[in-house]
ZADO-1210 file (C-alpha; in nm, 4 decimals, padded with zeros to 6 digits):
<atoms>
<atom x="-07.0941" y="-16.2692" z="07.4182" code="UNK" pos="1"/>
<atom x="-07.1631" y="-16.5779" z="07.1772" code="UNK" pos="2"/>
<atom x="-07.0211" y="-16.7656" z="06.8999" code="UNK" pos="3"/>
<atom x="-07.2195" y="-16.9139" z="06.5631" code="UNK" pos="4"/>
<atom x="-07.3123" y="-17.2758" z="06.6519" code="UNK" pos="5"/>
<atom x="-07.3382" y="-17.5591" z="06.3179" code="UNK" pos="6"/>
<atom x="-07.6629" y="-17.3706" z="06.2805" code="UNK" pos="7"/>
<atom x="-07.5640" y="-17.0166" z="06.2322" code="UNK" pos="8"/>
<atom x="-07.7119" y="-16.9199" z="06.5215" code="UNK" pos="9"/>
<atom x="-07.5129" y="-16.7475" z="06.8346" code="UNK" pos="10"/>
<atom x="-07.4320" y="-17.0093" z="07.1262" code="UNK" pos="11"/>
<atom x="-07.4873" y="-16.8469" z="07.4168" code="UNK" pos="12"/>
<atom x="-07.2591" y="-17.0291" z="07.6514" code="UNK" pos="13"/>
<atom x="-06.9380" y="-16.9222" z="07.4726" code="UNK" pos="14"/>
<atom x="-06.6808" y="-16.7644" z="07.6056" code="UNK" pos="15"/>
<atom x="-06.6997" y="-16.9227" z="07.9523" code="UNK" pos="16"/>
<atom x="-06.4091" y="-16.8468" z="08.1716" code="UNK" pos="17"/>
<atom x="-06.3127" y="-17.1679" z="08.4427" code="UNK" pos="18"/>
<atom x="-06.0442" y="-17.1382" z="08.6970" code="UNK" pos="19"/>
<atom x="-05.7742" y="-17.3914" z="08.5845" code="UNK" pos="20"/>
<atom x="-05.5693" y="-17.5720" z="08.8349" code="UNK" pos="21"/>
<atom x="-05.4117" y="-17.3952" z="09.1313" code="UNK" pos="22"/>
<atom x="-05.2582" y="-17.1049" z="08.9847" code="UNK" pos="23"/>
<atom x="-05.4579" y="-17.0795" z="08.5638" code="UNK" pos="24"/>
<atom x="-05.7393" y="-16.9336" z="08.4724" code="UNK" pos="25"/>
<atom x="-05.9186" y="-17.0651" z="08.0798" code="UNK" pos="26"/>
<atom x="-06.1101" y="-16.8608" z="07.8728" code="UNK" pos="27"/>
<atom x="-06.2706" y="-17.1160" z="07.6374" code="UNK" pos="28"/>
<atom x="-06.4558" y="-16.9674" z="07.3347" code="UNK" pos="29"/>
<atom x="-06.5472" y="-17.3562" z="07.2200" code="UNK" pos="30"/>
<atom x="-06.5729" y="-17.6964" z="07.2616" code="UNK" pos="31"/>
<atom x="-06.3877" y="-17.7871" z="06.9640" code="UNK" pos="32"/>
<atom x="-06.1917" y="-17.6611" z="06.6855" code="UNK" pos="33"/>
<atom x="-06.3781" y="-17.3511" z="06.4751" code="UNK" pos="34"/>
<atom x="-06.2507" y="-17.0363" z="06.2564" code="UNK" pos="35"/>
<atom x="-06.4647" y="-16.8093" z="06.5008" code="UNK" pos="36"/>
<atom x="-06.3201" y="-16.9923" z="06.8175" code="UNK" pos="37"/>
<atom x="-05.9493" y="-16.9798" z="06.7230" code="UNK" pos="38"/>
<atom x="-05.9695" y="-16.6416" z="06.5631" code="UNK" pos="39"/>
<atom x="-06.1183" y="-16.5746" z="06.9116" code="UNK" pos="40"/>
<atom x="-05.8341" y="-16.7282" z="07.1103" code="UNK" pos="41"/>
<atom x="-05.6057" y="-16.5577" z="06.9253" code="UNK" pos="42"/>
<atom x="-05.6955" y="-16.1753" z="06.9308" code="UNK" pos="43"/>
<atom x="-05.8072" y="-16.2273" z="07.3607" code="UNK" pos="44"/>
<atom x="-05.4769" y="-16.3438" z="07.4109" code="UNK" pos="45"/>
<atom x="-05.2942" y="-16.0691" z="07.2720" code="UNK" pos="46"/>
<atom x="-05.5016" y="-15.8373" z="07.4426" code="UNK" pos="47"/>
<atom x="-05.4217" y="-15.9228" z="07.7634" code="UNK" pos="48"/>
<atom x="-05.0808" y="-15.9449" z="07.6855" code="UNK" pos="49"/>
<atom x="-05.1337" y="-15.5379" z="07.6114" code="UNK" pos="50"/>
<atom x="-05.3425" y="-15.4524" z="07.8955" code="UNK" pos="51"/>
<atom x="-05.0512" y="-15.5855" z="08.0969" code="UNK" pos="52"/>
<atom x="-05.2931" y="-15.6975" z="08.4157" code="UNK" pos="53"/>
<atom x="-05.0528" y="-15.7500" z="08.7409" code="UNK" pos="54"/>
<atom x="-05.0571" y="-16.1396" z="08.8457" code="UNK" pos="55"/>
<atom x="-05.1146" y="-16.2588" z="08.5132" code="UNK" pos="56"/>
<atom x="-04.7344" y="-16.4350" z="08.4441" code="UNK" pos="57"/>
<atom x="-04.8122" y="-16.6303" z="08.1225" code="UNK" pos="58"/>
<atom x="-05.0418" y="-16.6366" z="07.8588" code="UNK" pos="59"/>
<atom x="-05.1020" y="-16.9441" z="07.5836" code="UNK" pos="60"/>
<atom x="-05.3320" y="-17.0674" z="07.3647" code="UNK" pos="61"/>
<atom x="-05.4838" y="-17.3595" z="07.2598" code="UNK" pos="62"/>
<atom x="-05.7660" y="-17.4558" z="06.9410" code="UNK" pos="63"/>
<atom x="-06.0606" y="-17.2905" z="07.1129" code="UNK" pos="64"/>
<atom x="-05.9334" y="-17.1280" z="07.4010" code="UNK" pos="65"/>
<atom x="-05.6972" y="-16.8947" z="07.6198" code="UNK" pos="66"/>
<atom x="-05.4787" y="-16.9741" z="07.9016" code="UNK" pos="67"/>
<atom x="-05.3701" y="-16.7398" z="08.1828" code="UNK" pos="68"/>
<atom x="-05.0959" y="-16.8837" z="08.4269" code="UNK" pos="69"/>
<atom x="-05.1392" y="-16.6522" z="08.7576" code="UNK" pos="70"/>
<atom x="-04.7860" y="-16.5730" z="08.9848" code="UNK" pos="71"/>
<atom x="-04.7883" y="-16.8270" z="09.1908" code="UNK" pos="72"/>
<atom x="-04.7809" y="-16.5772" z="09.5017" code="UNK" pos="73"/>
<atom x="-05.0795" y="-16.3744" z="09.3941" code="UNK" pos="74"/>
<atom x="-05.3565" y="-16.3132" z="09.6934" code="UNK" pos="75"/>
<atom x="-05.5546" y="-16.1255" z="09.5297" code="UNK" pos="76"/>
<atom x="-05.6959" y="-16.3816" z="09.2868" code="UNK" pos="77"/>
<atom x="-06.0657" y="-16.2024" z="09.2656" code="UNK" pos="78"/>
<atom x="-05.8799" y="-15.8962" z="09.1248" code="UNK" pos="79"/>
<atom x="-05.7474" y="-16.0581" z="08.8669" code="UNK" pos="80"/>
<atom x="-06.1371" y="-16.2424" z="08.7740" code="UNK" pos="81"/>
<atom x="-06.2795" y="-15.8996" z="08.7798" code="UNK" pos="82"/>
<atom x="-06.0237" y="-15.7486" z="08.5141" code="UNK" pos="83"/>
<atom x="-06.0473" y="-16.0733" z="08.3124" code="UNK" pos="84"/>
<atom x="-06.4349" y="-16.0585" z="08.2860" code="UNK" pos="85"/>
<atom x="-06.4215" y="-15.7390" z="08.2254" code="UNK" pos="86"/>
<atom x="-06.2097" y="-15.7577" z="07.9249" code="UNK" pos="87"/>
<atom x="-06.3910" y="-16.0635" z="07.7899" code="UNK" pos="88"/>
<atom x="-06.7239" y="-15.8625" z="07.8329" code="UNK" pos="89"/>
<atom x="-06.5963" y="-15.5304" z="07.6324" code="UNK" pos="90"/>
<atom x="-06.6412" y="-15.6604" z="07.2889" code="UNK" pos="91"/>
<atom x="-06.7460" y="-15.9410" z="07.0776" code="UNK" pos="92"/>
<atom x="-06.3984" y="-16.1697" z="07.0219" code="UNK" pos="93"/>
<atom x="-06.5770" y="-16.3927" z="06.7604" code="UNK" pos="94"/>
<atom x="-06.5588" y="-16.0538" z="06.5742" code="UNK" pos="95"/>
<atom x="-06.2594" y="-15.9599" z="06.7096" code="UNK" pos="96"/>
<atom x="-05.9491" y="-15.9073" z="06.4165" code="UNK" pos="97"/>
<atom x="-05.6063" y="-16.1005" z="06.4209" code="UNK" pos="98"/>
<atom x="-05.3408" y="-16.0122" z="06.6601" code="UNK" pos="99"/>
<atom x="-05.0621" y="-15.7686" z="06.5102" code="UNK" pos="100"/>
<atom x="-04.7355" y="-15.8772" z="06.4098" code="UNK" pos="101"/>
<atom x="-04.7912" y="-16.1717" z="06.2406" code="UNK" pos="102"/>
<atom x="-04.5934" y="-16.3693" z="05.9976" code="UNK" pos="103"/>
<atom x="-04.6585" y="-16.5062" z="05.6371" code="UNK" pos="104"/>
<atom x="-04.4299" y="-16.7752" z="05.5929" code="UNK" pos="105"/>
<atom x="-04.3641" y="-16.9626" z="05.2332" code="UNK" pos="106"/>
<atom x="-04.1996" y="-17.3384" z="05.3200" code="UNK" pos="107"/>
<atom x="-04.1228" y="-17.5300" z="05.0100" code="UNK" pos="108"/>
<atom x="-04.2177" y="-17.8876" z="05.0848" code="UNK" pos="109"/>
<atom x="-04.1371" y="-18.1942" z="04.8762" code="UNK" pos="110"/>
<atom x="-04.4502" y="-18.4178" z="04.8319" code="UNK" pos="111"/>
<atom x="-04.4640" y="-18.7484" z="04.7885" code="UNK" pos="112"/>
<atom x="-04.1729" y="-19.0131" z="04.6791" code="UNK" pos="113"/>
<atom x="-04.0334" y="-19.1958" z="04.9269" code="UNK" pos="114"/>
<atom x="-03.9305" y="-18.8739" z="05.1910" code="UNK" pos="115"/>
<atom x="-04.3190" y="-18.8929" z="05.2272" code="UNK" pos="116"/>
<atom x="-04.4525" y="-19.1861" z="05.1545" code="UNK" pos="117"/>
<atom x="-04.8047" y="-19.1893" z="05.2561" code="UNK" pos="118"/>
<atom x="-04.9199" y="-18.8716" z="05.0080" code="UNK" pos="119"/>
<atom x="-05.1358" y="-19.0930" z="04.7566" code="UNK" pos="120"/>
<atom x="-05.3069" y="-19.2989" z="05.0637" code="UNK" pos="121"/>
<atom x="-05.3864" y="-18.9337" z="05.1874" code="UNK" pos="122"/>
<atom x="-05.5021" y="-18.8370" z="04.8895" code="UNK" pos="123"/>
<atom x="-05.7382" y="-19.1340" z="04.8464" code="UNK" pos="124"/>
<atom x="-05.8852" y="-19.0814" z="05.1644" code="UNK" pos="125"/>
<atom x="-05.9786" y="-18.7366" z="05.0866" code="UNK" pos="126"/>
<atom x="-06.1060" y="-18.8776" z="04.6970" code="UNK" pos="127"/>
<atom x="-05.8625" y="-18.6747" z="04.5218" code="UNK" pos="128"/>
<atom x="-05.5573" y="-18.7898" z="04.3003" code="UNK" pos="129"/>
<atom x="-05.1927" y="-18.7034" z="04.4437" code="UNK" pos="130"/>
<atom x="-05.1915" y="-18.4054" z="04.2107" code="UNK" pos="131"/>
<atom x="-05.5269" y="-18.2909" z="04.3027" code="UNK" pos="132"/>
<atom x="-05.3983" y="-18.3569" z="04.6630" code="UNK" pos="133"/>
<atom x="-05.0873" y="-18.1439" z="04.5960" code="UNK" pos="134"/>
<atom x="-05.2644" y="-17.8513" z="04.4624" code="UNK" pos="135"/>
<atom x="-05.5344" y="-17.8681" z="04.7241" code="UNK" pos="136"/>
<atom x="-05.3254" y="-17.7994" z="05.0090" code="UNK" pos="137"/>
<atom x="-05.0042" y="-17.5983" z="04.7824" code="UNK" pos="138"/>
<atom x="-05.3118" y="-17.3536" z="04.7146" code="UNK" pos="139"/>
<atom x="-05.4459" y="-17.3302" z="05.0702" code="UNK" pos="140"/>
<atom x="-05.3128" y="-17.0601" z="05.3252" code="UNK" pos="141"/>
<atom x="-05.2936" y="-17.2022" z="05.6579" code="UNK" pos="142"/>
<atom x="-05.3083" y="-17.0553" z="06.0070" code="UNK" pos="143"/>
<atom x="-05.0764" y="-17.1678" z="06.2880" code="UNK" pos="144"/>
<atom x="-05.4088" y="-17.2343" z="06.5117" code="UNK" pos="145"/>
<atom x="-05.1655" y="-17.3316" z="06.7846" code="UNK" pos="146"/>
<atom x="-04.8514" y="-17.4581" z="06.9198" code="UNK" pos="147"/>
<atom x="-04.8491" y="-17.7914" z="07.1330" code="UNK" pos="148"/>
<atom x="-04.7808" y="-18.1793" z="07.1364" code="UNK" pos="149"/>
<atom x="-04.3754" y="-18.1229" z="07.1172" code="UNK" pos="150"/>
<atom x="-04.1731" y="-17.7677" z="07.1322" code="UNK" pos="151"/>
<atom x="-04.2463" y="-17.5774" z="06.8228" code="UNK" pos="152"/>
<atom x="-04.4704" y="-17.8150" z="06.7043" code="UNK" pos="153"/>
<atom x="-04.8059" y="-17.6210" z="06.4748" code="UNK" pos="154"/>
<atom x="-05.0795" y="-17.7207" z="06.3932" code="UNK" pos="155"/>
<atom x="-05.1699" y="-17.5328" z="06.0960" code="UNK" pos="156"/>
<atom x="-05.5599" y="-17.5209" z="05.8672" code="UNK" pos="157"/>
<atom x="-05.8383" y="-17.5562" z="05.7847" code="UNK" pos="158"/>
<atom x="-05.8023" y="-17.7285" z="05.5144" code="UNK" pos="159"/>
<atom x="-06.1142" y="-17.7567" z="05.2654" code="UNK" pos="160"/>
<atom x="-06.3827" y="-18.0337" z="05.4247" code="UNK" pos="161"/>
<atom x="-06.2371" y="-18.3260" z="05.1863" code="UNK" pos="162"/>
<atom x="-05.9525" y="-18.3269" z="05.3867" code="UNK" pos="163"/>
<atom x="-06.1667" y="-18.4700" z="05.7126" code="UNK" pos="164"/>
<atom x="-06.0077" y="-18.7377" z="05.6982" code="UNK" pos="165"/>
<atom x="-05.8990" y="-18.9612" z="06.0118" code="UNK" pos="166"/>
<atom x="-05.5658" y="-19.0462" z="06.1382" code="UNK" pos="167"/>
<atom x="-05.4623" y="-19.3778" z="06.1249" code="UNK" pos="168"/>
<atom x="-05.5370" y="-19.7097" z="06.3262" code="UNK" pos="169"/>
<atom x="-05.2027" y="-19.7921" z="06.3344" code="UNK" pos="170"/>
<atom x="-04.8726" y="-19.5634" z="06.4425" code="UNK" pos="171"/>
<atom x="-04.6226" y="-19.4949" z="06.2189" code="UNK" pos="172"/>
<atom x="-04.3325" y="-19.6047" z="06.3573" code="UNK" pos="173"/>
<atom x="-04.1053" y="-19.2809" z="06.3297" code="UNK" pos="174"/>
<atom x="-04.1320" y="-18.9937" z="06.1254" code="UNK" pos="175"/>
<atom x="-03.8399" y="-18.7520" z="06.0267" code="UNK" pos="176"/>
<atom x="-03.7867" y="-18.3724" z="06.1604" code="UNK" pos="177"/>
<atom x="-03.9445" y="-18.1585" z="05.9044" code="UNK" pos="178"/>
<atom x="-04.2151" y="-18.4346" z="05.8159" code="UNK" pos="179"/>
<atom x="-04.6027" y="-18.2658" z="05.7482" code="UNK" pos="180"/>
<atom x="-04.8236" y="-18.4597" z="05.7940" code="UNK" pos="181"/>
<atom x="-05.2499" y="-18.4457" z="05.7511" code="UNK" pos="182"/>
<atom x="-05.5755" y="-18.5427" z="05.9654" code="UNK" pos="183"/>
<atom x="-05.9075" y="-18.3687" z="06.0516" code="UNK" pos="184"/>
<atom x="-05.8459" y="-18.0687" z="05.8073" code="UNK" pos="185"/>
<atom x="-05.5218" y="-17.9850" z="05.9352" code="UNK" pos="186"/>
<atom x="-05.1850" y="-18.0505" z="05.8864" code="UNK" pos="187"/>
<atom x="-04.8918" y="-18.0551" z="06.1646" code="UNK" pos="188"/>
<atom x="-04.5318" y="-17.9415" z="06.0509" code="UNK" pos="189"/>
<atom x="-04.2931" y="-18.2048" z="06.2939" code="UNK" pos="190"/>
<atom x="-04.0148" y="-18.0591" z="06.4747" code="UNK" pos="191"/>
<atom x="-03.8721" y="-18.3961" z="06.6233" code="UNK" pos="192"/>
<atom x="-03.8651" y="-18.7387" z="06.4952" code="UNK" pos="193"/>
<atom x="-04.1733" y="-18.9499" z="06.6633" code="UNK" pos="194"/>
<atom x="-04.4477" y="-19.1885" z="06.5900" code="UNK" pos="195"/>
<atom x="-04.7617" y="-19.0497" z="06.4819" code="UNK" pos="196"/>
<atom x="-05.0867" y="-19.1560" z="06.3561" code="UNK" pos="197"/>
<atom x="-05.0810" y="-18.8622" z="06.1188" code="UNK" pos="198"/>
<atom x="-04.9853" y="-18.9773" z="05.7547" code="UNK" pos="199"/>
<atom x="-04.6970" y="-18.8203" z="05.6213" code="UNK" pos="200"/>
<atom x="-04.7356" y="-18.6563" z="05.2877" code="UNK" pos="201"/>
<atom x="-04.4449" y="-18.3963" z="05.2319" code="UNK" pos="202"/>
<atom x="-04.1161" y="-18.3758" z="05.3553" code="UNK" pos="203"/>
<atom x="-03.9657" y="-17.9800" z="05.4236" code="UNK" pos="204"/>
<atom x="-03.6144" y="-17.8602" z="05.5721" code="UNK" pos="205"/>
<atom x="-03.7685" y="-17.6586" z="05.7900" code="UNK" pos="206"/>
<atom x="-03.6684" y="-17.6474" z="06.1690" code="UNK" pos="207"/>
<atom x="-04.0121" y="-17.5508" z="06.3885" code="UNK" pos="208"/>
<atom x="-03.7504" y="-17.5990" z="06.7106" code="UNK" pos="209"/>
<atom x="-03.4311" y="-17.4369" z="06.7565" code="UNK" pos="210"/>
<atom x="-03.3474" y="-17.5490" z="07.0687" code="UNK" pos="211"/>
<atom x="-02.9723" y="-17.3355" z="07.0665" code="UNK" pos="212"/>
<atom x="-03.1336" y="-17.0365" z="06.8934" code="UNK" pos="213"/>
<atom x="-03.2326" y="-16.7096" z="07.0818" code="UNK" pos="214"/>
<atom x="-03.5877" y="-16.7522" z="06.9398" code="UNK" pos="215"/>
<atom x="-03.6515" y="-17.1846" z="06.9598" code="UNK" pos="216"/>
<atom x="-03.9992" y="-17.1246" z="06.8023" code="UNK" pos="217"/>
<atom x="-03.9931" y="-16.9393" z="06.4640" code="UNK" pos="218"/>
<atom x="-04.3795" y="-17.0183" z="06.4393" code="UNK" pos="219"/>
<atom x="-04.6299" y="-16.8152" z="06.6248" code="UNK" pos="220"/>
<atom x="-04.9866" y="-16.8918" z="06.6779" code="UNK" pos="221"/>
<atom x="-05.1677" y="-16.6566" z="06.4407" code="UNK" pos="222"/>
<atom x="-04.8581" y="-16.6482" z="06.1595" code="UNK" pos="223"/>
<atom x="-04.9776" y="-16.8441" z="05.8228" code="UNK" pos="224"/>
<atom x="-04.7930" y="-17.0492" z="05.6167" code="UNK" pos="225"/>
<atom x="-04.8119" y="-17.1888" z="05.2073" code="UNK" pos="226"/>
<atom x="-04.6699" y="-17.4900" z="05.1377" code="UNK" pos="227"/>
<atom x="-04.5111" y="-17.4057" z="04.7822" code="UNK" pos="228"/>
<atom x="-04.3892" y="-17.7233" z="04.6083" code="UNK" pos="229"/>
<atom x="-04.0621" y="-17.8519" z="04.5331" code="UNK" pos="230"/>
<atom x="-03.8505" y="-18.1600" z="04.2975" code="UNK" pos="231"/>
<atom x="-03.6449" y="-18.3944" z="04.4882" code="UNK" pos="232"/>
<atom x="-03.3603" y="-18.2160" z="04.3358" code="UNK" pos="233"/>
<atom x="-03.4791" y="-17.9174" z="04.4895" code="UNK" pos="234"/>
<atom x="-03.5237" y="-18.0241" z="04.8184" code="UNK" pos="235"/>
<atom x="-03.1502" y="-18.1819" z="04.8061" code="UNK" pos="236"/>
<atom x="-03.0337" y="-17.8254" z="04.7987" code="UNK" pos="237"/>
<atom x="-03.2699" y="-17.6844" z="05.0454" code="UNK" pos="238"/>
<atom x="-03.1698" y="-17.9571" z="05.3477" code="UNK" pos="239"/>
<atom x="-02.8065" y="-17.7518" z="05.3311" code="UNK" pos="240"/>
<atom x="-02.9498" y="-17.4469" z="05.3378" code="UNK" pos="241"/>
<atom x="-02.9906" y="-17.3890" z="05.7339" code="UNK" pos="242"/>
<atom x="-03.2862" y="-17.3963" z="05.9654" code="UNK" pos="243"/>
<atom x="-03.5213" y="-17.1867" z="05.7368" code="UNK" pos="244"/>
<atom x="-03.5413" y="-17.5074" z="05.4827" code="UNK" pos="245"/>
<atom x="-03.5188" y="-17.2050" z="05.2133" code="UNK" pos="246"/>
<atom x="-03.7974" y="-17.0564" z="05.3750" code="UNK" pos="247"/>
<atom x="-03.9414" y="-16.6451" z="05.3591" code="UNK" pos="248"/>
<atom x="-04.1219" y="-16.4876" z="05.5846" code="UNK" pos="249"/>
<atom x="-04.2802" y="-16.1274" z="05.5715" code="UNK" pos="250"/>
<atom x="-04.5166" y="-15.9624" z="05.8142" code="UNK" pos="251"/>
<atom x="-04.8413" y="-15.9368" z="05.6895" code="UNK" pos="252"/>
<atom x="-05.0425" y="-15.6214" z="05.6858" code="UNK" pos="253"/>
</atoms>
């Protein structure tokens, strides 16, 4: 099986499955970040969660791929290749629809002022005005494409191609929880206070990590988010209002 390449046509050395360390095994459906490939990812992930294949402990995703963490005291390691191939072979996963169970979540987000001071920079970057730069991404339904960098922490897109922009040159020295932030068409939701070459354009209440909750990560790879706007008064209200930020979620169909 194949994925598009930039030219439309199929790539045929996509997926390729690698052995990954001493106990992992990688399904890689790309080299790099694409719809196709992460929509791949996705939907082989959670069906090898459902086939339920003994000696496979732990699956994760990344971008472009799928991770399979092996028990550490499996023998029979060819077993566990054979069923793997097998599964990757039975159907085209570029093709392949969105795992179940997923989440549409609305965050409101404060943009701009001084809570996120780097929107109108942003916005040049990407030639638009702060408004336009608002809209843009306030009309855009992201994807979580995955989970990584710091517990919780999404990375959510594509964004439309003006928003290629790069990250910085320079850190920012710290960042607030709840800080999202924009580079390369996609934009990460912060669930600690770091530096980051991202630049920060709107501020939200939300909590991505819960580390004394029963469920830490409220975001799952697959779930999408909108970004709906907010005032600063707005947002003043929404910090007291728990974890969620004054956030809804539904399951999508």
């Amino acid at each position: 099986m194949t994925n598009p390449d930039s030219s439309g046509m199929r790539a045929p050395q996509w997926p390729r499955l690698s052995p990954l360390g001493s106990d992992g095994l990688l399904v890689s459906f790309g080299e790099r970040l694409e719809e196709a490939a992460n929509r791949a990812a996705l939907a082989f992930r959670a069906a090898v969660d459902r086939a339920g294949m003994p000696g496979v402990a732990e699956t994760a995703t990344s971008l472009a791929s799928t991770y399979l963490r092996l028990e550490p005291a499996l023998e029979d390691r060819a077993r566990v290749m054979v069923q793997v191939q097998a599964l990757l072979a039975g159907r085209d996963w570029f093709a392949a629809a969105l795992p179940e169970n997923r989440k549409l979540w609305r965050i409101p987000c404060l943009f701009g002022t001084d809570r996120a001071p780097q929107l109108a920079e942003a916005a040049a970057e990407a030639g638009l005005t702060p408004d336009e730069a608002v809209r843009s991404i306030a009309e855009t339904r992201v994807r979580v494409q995955t989970i990584g960098f710091a517990p919780g922490q999404p990375y959510l897109g594509e964004l439309s191609p003006e928003w290629d922009i790069p990250r910085q040159t320079q850190l920012t020295e710290r960042i607030p929880v709840g800080a999202l932030c924009v580079a390369i068409r996609q934009l990460v939701l912060f669930p600690v206070s770091t530096p980051t070459g991202w630049r920060h354009i709107g501020q939200t209440a939300f909590r991505a990590f819960r580390p004394d909750a029963a469920d830490p990560f409220p975001l799952r790879p697959g779930d999408e988010v909108i970004f709906e706007p907010v005032t600063a008064d707005d947002y003043s209200t929404l910090e007291a209002a728990g974890p969620d930020g004054g956030a809804l979620s539904e399951l999508l169909p």
